[in-house]
C-alpha positions in Angstrom: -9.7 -18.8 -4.8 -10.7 -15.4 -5.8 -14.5 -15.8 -6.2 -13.9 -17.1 -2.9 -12.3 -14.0 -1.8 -15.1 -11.9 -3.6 -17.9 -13.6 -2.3 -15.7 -13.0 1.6 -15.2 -9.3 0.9 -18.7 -8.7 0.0 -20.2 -10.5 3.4 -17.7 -8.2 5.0 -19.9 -5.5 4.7 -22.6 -7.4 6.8 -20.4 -7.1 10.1 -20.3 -4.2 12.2 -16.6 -3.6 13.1 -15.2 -0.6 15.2 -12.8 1.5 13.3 -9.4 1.5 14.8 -8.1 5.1 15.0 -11.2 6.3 12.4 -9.5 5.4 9.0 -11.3 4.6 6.5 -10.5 2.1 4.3 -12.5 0.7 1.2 -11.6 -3.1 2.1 -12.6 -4.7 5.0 -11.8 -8.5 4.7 -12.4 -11.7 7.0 -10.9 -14.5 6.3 -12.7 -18.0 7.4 -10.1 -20.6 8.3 -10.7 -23.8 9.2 -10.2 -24.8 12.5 -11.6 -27.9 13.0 -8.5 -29.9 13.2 -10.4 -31.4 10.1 -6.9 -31.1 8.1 -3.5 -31.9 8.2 -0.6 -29.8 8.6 0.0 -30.2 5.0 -3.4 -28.8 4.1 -3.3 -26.4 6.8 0.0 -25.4 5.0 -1.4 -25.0 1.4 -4.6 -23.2 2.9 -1.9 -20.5 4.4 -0.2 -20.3 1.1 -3.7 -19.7 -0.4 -4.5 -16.6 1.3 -0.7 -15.4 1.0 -0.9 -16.4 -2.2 -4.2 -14.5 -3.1 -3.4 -11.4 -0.7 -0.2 -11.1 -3.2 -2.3 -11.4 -6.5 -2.1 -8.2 -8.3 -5.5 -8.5 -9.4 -6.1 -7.7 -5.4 -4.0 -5.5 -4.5 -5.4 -3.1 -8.0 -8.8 -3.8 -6.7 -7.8 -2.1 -3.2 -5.6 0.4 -4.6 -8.7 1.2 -7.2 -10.9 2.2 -4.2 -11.8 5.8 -3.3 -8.7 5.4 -0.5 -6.5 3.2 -2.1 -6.6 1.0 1.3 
């Protein structure tokens, strides 16, 4: 899950996005969800749990913190 993340944050980069109130940040992440209706409500449940799951890994929050803004 969090090569998965990696690999997201690093495409991030490759989309323009306007900058709400000028803050600058040194994380911009998209998350790709599924929305096929390919999957259950089960595994729509773990895929939520996944990303609150990896948003609350210390490893990630460090690795924002540890940017030049700490956001």
């Amino acid at each position: 899950m969090l090569t998965t993340l990696a690999v997201l944050m690093s495409l991030s980069g490759l989309v323009p996005i306007a900058q709400a109130g000028g803050s600058e940040v040194d994380v911009t992440l998209v998350l790709a969800v599924d929305t096929s209706r390919s999957m259950d409500f089960e595994e729509i449940g773990i895929q939520r749990e996944g990303y609150v799951e990896a948003l609350k890994h210390k490893e990630f929050i460090d690795a924002v913190k540890g940017g030049l803004t700490g956001r």
